[in-house]
N, CA and C atoms of all chains as a GROMACS GRO file, in nm:
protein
  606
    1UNK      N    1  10.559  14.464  11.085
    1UNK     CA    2  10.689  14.497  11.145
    1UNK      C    3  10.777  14.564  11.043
    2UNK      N    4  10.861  14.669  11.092
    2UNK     CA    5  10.913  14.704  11.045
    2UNK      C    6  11.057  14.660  10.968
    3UNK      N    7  11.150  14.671  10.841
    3UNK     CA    8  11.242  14.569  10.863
    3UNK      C    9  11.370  14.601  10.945
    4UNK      N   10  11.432  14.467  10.966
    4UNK     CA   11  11.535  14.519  11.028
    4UNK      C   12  11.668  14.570  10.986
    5UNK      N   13  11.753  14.667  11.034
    5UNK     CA   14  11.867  14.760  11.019
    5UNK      C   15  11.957  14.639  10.946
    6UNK      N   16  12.026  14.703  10.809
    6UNK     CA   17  12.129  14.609  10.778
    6UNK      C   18  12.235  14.557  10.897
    7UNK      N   19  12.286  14.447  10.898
    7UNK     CA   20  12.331  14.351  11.042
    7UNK      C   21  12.503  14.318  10.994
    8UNK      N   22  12.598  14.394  10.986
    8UNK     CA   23  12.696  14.345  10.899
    8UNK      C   24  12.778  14.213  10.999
    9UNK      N   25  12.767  14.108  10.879
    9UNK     CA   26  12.845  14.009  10.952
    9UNK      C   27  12.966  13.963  10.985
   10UNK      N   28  13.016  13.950  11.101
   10UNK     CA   29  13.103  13.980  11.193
   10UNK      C   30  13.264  13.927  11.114
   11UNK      N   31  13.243  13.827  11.009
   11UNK     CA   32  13.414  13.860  10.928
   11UNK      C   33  13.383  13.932  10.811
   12UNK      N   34  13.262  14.017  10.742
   12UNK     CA   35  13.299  14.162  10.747
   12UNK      C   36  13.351  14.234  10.744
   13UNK      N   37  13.333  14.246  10.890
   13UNK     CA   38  13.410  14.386  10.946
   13UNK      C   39  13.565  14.338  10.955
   14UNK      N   40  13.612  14.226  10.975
   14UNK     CA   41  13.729  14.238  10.912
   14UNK      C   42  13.779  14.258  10.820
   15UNK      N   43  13.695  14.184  10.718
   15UNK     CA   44  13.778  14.218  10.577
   15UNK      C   45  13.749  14.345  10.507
   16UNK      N   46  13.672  14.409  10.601
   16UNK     CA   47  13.670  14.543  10.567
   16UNK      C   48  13.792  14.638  10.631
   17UNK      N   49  13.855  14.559  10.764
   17UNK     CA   50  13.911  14.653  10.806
   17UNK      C   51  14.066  14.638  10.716
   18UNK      N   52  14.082  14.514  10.684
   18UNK     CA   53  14.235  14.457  10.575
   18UNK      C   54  14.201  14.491  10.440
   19UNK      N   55  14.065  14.548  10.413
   19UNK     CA   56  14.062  14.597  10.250
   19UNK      C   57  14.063  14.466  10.155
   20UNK      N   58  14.010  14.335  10.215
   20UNK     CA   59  13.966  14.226  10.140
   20UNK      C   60  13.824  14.301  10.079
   21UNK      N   61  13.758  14.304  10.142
   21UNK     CA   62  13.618  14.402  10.096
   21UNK      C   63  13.595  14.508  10.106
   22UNK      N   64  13.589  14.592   9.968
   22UNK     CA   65  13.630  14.701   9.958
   22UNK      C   66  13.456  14.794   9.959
   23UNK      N   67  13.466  14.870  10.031
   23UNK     CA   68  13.332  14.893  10.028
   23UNK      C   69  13.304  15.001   9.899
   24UNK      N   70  13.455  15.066   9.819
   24UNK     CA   71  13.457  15.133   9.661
   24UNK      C   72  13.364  15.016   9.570
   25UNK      N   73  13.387  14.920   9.595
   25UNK     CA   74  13.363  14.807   9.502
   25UNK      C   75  13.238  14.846   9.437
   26UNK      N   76  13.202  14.852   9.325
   26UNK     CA   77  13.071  14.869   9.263
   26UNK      C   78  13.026  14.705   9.168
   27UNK      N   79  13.054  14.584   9.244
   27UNK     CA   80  12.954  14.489   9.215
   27UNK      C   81  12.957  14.374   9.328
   28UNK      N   82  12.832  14.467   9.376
   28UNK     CA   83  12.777  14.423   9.520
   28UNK      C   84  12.655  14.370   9.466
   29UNK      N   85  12.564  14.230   9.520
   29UNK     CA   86  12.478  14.177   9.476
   29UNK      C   87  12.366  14.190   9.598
   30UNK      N   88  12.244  14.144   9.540
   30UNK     CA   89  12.190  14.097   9.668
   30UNK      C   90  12.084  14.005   9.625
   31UNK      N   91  12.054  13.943   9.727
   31UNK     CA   92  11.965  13.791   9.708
   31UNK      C   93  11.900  13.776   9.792
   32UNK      N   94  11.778  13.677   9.789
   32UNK     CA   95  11.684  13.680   9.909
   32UNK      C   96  11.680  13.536   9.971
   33UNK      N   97  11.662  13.543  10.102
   33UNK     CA   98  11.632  13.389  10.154
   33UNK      C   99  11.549  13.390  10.264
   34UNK      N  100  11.489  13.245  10.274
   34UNK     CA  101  11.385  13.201  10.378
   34UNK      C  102  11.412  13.213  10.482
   35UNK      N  103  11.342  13.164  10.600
   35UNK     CA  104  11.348  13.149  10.728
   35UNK      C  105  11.424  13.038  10.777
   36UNK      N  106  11.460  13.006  10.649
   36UNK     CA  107  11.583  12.855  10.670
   36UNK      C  108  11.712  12.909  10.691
   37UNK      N  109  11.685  13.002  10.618
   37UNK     CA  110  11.853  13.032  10.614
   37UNK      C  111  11.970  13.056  10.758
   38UNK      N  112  12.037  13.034  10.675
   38UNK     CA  113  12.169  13.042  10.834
   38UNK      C  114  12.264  13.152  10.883
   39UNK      N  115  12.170  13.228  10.846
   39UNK     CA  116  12.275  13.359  10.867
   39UNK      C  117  12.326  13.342  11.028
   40UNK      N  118  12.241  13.307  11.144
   40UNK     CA  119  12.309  13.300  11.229
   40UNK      C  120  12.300  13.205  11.304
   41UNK      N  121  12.359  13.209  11.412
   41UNK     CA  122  12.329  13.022  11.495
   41UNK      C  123  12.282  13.066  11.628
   42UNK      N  124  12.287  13.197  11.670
   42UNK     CA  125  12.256  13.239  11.812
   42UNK      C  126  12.193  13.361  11.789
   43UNK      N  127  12.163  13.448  11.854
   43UNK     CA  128  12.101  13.552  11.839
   43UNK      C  129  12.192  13.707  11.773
   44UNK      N  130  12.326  13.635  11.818
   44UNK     CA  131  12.401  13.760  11.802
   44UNK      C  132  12.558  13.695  11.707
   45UNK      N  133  12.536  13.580  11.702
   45UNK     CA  134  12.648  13.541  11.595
   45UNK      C  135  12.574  13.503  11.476
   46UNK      N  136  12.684  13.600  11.394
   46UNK     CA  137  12.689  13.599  11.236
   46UNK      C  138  12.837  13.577  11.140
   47UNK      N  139  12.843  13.445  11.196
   47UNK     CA  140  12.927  13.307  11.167
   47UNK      C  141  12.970  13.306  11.019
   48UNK      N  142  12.854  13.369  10.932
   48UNK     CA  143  12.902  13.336  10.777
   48UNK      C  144  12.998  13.393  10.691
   49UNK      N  145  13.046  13.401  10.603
   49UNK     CA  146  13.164  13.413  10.560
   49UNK      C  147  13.160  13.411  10.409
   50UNK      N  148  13.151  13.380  10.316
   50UNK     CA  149  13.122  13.373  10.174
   50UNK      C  150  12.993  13.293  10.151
   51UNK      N  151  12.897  13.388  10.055
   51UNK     CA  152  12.778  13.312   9.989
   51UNK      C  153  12.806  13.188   9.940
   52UNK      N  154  12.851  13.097   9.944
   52UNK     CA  155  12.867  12.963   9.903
   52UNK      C  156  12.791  12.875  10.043
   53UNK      N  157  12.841  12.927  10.168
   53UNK     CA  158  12.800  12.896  10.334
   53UNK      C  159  12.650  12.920  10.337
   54UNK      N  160  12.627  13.006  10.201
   54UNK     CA  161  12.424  13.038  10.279
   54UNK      C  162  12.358  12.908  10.264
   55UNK      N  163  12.231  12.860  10.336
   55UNK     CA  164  12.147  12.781  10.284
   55UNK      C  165  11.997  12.846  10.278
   56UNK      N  166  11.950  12.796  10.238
   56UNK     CA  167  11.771  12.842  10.237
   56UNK      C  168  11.761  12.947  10.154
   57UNK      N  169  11.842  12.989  10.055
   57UNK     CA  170  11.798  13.080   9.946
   57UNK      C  171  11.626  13.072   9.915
   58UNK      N  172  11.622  13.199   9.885
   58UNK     CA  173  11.457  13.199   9.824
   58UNK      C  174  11.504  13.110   9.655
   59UNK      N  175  11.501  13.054   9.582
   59UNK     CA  176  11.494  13.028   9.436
   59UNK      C  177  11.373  13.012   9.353
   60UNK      N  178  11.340  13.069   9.243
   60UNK     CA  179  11.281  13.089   9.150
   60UNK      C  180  11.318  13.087   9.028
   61UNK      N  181  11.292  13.027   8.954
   61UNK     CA  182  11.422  12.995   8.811
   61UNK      C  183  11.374  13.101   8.714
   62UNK      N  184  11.512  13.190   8.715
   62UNK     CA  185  11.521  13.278   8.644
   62UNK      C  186  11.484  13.458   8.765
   63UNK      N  187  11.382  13.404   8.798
   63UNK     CA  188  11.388  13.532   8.861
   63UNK      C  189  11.400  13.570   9.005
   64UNK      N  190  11.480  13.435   9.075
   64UNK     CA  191  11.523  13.464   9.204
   64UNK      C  192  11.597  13.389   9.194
   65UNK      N  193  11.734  13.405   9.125
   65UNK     CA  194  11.848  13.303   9.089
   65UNK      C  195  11.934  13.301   9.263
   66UNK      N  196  11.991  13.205   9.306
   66UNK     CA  197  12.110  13.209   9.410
   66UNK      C  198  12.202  13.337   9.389
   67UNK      N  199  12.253  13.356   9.233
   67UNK     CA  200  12.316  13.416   9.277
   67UNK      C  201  12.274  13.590   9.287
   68UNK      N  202  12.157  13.604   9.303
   68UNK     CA  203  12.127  13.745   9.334
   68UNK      C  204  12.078  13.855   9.248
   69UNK      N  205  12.081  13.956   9.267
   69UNK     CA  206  12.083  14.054   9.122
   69UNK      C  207  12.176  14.167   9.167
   70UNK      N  208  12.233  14.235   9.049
   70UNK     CA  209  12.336  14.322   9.061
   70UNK      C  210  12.267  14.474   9.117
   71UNK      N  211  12.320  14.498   9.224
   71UNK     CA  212  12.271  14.625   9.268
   71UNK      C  213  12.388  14.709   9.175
   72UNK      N  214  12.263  14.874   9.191
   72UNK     CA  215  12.312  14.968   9.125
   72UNK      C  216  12.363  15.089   9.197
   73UNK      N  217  12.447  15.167   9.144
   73UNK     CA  218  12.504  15.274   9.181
   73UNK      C  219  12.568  15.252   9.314
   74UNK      N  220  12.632  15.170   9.345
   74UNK     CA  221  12.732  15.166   9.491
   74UNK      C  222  12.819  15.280   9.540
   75UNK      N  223  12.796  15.339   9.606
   75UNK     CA  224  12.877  15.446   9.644
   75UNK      C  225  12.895  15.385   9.792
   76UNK      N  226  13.001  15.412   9.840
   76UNK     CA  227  13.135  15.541   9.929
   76UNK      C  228  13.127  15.575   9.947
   77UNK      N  229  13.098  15.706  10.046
   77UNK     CA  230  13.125  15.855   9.975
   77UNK      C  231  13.098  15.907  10.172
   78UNK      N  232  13.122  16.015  10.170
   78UNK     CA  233  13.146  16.131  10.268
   78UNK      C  234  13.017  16.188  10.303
   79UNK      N  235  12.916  16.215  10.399
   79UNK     CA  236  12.812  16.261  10.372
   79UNK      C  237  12.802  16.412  10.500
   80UNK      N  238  12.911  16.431  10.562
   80UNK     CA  239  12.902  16.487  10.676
   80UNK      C  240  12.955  16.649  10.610
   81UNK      N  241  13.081  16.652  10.540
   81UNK     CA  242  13.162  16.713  10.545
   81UNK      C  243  13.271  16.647  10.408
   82UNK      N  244  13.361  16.740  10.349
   82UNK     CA  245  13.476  16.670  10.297
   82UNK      C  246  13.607  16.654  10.318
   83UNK      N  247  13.670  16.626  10.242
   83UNK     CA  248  13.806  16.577  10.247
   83UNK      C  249  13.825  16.556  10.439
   84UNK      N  250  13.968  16.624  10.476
   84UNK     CA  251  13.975  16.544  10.633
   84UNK      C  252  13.864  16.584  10.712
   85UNK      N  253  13.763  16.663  10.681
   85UNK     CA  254  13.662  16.677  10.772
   85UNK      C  255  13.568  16.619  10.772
   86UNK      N  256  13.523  16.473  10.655
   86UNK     CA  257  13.447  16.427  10.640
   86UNK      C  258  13.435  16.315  10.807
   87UNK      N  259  13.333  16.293  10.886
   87UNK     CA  260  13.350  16.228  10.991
   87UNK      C  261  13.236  16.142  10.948
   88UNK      N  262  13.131  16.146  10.942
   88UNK     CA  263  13.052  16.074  10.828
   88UNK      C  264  13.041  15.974  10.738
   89UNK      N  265  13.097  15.831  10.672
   89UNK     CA  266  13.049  15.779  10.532
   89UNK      C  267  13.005  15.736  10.555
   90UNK      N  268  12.917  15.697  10.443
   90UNK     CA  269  12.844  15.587  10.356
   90UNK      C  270  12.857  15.510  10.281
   91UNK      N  271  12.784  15.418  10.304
   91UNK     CA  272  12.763  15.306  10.184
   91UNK      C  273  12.667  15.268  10.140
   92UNK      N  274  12.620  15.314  10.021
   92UNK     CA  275  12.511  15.373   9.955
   92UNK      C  276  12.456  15.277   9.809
   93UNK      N  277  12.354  15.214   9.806
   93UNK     CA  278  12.307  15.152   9.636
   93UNK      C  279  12.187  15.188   9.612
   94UNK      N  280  12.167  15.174   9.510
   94UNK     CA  281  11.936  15.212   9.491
   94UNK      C  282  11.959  15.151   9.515
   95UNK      N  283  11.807  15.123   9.513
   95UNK     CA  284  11.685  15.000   9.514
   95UNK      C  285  11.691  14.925   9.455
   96UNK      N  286  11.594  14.785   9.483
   96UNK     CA  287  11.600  14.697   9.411
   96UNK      C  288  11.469  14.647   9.415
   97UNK      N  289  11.418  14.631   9.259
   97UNK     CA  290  11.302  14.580   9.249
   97UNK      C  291  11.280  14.444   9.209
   98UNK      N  292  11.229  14.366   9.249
   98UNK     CA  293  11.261  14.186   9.228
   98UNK      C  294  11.091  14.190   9.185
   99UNK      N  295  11.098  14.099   9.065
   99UNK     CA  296  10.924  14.063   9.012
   99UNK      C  297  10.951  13.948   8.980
  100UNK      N  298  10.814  13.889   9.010
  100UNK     CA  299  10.809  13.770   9.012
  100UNK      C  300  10.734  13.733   8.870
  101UNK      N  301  10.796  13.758   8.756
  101UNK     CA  302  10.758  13.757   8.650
  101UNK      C  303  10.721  13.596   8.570
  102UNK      N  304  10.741  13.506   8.614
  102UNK     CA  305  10.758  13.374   8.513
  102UNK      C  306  10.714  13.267   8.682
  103UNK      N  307  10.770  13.290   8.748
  103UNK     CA  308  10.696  13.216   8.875
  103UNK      C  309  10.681  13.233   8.994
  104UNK      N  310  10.637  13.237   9.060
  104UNK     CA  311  10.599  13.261   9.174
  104UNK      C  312  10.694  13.263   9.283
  105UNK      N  313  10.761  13.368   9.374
  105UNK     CA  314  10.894  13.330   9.480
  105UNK      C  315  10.798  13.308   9.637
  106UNK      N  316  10.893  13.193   9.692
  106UNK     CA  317  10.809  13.226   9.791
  106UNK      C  318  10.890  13.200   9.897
  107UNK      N  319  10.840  13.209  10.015
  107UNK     CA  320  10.880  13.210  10.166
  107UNK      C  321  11.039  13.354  10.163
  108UNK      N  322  10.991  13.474  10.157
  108UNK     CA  323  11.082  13.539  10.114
  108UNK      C  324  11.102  13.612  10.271
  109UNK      N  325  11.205  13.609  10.314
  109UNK     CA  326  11.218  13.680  10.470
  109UNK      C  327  11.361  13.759  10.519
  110UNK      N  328  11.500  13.701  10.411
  110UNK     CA  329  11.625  13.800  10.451
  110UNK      C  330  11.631  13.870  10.296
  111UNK      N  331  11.719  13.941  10.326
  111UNK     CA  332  11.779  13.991  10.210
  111UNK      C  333  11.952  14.016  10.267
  112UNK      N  334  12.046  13.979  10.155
  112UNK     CA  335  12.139  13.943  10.184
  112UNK      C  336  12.244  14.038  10.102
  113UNK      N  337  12.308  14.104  10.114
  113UNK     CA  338  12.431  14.210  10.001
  113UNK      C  339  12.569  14.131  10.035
  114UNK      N  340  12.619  14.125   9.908
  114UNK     CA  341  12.759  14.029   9.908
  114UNK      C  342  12.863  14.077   9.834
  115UNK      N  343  12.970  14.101   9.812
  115UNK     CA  344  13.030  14.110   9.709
  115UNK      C  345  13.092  14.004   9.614
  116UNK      N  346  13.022  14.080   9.464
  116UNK     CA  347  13.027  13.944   9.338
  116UNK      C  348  13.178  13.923   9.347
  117UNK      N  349  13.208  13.820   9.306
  117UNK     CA  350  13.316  13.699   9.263
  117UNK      C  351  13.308  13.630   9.167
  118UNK      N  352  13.429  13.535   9.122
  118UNK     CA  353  13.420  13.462   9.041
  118UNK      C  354  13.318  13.336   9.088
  119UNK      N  355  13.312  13.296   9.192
  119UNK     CA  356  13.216  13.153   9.248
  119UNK      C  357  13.146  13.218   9.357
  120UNK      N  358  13.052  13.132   9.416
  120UNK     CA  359  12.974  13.144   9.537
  120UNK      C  360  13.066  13.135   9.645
  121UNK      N  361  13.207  13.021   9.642
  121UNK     CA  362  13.278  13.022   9.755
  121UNK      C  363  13.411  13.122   9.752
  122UNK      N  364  13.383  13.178   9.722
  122UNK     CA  365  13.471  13.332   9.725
  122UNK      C  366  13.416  13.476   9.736
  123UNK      N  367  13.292  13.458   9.701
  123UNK     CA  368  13.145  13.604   9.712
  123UNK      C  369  13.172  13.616   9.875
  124UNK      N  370  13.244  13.723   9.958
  124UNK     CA  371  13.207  13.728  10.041
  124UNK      C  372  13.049  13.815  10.095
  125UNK      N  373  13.046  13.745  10.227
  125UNK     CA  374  12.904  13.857  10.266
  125UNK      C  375  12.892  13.915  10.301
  126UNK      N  376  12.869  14.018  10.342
  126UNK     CA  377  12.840  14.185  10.404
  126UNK      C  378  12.785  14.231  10.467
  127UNK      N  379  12.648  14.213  10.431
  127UNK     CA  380  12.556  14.181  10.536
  127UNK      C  381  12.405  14.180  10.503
  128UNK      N  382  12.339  14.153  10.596
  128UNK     CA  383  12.172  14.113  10.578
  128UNK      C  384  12.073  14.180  10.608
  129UNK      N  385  11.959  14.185  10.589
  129UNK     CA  386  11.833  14.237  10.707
  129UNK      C  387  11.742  14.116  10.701
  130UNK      N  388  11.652  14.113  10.808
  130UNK     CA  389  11.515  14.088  10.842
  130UNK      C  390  11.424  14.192  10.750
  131UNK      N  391  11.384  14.127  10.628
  131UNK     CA  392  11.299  14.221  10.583
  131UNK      C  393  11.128  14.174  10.674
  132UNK      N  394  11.087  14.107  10.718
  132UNK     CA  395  11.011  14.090  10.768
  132UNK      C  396  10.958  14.013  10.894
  133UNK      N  397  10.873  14.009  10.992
  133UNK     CA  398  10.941  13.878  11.074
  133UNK      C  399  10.834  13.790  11.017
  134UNK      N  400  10.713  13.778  10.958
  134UNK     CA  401  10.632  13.664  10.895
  134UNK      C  402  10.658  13.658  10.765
  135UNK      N  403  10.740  13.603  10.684
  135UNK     CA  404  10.818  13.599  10.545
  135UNK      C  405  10.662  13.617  10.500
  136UNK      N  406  10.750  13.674  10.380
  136UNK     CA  407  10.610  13.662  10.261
  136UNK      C  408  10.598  13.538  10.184
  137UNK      N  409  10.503  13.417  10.217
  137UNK     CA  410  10.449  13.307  10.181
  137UNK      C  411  10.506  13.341  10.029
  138UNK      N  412  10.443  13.423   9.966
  138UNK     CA  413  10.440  13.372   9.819
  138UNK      C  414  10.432  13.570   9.715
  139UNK      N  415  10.520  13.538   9.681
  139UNK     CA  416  10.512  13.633   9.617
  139UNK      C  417  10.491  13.610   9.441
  140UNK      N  418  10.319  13.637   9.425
  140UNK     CA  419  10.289  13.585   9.347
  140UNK      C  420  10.326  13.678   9.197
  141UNK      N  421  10.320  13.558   9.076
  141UNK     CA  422  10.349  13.601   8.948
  141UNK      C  423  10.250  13.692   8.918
  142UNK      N  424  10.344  13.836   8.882
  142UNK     CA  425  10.317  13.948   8.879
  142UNK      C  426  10.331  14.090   8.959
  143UNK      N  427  10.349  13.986   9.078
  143UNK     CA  428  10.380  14.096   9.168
  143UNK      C  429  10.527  14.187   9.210
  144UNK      N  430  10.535  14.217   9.277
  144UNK     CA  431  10.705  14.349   9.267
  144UNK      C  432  10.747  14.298   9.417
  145UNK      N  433  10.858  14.294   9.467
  145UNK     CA  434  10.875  14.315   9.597
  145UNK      C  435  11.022  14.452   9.579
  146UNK      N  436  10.996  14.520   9.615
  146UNK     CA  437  11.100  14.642   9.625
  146UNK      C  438  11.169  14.672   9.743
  147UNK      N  439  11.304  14.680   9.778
  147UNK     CA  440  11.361  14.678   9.843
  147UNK      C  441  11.395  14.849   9.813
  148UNK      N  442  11.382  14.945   9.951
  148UNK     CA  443  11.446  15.088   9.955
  148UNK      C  444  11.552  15.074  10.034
  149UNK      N  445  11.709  15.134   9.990
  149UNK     CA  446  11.744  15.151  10.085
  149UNK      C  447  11.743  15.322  10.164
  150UNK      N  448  11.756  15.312  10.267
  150UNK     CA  449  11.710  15.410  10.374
  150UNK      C  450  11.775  15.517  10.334
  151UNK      N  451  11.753  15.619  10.296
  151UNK     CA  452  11.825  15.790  10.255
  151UNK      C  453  11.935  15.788  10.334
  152UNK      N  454  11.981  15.744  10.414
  152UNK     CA  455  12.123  15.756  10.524
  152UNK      C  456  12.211  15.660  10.439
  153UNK      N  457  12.109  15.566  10.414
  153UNK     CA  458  12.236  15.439  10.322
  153UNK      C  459  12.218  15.324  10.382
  154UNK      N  460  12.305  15.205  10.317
  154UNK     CA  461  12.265  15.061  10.363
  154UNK      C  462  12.347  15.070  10.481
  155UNK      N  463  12.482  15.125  10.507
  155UNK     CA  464  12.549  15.125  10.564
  155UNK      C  465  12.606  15.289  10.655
  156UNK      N  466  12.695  15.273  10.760
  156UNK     CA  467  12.696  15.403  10.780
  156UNK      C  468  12.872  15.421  10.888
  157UNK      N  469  12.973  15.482  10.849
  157UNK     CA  470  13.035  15.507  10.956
  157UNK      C  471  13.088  15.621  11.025
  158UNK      N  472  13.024  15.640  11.105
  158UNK     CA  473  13.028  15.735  11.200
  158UNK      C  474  13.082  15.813  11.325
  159UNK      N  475   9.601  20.865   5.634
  159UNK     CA  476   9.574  20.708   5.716
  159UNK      C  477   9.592  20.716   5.858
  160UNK      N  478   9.534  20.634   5.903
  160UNK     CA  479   9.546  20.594   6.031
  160UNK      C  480   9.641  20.475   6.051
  161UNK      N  481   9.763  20.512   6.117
  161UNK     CA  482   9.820  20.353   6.149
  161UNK      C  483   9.765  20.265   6.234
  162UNK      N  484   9.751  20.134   6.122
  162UNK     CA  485   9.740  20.011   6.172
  162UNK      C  486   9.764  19.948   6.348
  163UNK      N  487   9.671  19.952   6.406
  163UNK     CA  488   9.685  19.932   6.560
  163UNK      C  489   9.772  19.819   6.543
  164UNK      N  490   9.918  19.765   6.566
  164UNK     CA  491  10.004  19.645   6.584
  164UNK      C  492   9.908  19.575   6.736
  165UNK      N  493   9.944  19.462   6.712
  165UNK     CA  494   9.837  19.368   6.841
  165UNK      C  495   9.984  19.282   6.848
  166UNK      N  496  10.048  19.242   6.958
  166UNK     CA  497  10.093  19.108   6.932
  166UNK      C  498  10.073  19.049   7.057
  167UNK      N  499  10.056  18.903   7.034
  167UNK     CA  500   9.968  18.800   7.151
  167UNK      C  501  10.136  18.749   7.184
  168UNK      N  502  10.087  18.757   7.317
  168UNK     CA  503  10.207  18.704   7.402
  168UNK      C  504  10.241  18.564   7.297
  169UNK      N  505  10.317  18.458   7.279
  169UNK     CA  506  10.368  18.386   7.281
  169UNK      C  507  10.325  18.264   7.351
  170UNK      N  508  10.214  18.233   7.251
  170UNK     CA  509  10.184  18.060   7.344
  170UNK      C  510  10.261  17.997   7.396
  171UNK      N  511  10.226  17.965   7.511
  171UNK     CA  512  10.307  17.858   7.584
  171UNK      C  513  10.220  17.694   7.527
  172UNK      N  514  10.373  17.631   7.519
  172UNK     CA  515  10.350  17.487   7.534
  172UNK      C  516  10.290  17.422   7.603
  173UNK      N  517  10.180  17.367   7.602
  173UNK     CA  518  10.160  17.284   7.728
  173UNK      C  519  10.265  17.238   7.756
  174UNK      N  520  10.306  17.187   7.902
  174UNK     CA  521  10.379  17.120   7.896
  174UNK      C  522  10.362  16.978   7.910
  175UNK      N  523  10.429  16.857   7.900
  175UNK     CA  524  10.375  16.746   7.941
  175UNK      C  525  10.330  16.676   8.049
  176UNK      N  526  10.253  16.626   8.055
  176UNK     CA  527  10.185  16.547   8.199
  176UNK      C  528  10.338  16.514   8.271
  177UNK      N  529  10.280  16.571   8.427
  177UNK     CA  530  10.440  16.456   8.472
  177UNK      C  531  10.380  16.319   8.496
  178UNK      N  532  10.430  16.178   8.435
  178UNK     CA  533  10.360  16.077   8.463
  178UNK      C  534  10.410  16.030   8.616
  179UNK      N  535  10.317  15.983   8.656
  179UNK     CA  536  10.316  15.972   8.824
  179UNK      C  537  10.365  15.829   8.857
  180UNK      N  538  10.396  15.801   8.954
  180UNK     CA  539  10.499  15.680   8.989
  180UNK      C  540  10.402  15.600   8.984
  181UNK      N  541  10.418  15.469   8.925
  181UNK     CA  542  10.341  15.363   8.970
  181UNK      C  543  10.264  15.298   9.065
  182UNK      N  544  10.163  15.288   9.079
  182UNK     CA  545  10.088  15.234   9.258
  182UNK      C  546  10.115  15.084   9.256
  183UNK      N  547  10.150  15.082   9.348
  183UNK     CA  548  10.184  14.865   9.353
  183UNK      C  549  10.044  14.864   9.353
  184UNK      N  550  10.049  14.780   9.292
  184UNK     CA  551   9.925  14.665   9.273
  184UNK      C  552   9.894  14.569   9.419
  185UNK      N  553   9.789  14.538   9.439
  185UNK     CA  554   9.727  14.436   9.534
  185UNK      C  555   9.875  14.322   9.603
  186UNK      N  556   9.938  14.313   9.664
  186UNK     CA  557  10.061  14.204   9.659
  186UNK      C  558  10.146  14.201   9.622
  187UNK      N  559  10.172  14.374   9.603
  187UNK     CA  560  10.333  14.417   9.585
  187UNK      C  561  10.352  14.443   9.730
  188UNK      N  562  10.489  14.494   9.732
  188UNK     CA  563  10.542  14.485   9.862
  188UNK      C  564  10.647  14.551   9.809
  189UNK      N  565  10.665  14.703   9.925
  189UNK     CA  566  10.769  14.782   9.946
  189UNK      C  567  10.824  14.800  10.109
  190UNK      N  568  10.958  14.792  10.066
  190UNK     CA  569  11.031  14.727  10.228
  190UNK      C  570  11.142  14.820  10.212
  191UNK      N  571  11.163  14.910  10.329
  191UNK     CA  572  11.254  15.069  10.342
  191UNK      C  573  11.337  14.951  10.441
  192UNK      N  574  11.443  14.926  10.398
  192UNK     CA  575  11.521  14.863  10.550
  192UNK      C  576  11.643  14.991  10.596
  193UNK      N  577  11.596  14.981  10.727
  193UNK     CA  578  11.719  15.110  10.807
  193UNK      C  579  11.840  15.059  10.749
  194UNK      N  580  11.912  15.176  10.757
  194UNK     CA  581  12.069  15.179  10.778
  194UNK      C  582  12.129  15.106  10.872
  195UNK      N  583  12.248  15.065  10.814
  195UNK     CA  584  12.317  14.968  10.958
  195UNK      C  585  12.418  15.063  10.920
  196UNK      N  586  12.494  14.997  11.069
  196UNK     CA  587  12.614  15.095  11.161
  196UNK      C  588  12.729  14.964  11.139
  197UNK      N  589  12.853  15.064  11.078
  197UNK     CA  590  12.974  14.976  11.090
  197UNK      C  591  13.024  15.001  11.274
  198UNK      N  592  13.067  15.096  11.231
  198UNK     CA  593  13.102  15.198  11.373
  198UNK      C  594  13.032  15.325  11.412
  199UNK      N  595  12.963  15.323  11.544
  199UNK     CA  596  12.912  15.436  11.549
  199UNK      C  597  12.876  15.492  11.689
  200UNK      N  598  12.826  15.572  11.714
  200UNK     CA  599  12.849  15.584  11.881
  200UNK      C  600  12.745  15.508  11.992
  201UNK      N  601  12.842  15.474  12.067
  201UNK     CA  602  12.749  15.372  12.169
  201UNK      C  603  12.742  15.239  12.069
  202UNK      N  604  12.868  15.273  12.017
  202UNK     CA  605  12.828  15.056  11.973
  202UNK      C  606  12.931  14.997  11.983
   0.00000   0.00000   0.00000
């Protein structure tokens, strides 16, 4: 299966719309979690609110810490057109390559983008995907799991 | 005398360097393209 479309969660888009979360921000994280996790309670509510609220993190000590790894190059930006004609943005980071260098991660199934904070209960969240629908059991020592994001971007408004 | 026929050889080129080629995941790597999500967009 293919994964699924980043899912932005629904206070979010508020605090995106009051400029609590700034989507300029360039230290946006991301982290992985199981099939435990709680991103939602129904099919279509996405209830959560600051990474402190997640449960079922993937953890691996040292190389699948809670609190994530720092994505790179965050952009903003205009992709249609510029200045008032831009109708188009984005929200744009590389990739991210997670290795399972020292132990083994396992039951790996969301991936989660947040913006860093001083604590977990202030990191708000942003949003998630379904990277898979049968998690990956075990992602064994040595191996890479790489996350692309999509040439359009993680995000898109249109 | 006869002048000396001048010869000159083009100008070796450098090889240039191998381009080294991207890495192949190994057996139980895993690469995952996740789509774009939509803040606002049409029909949503």
């Amino acid at each position: 299966m293919a994964a699924g479309a980043w899912k932005v969660f629904n206070r979010a888009k508020k605090y995106i719309g009051n400029g609590t979360l700034s989507l300029s921000s360039t230290t946006f994280r991301l982290a992985l979690a199981t099939s435990a996790a709680n991103f939602k309670t129904s099919a279509s509510a996405l209830p959560l609110i600051m990474r402190g609220s997640v449960t079922g993190f993937c953890v691996s000590t040292g190389d699948c810490p809670k609190v994530g790894f720092q994505l790179s190059g965050e952009l903003w930006t205009n992709v249609s057109a510029t200045g008032a004609n831009a109708k188009i943005l984005r929200f744009d980071t590389g990739d991210l390559t997670v290795v399972a260098s020292t132990s083994a991660i396992a039951n790996i199934k969301y991936a989660y983008i947040f913006l860093s904070g001083a604590s977990a209960t202030v990191e708000k969240l942003l949003c998630y995907s379904t990277l898979t629908t049968s998690q990956i059991t075990s992602l064994a020592i040595g191996n890479t799991l790489t996350i692309q994001m999509n040439t359009s971007g993680v995000l898109r408004l249109s | 005398m006869a002048d000396e026929a001048t010869s000159q050889t083009p100008a070796e080129k450098s090889p240039s360097p191998p381009v080294p080629s991207p890495p192949k995941p190994k057996p139980g790597d895993h690469v995952i393209t996740v789509p774009t999500g939509i803040i606002i967009g049409k029909g949503q």
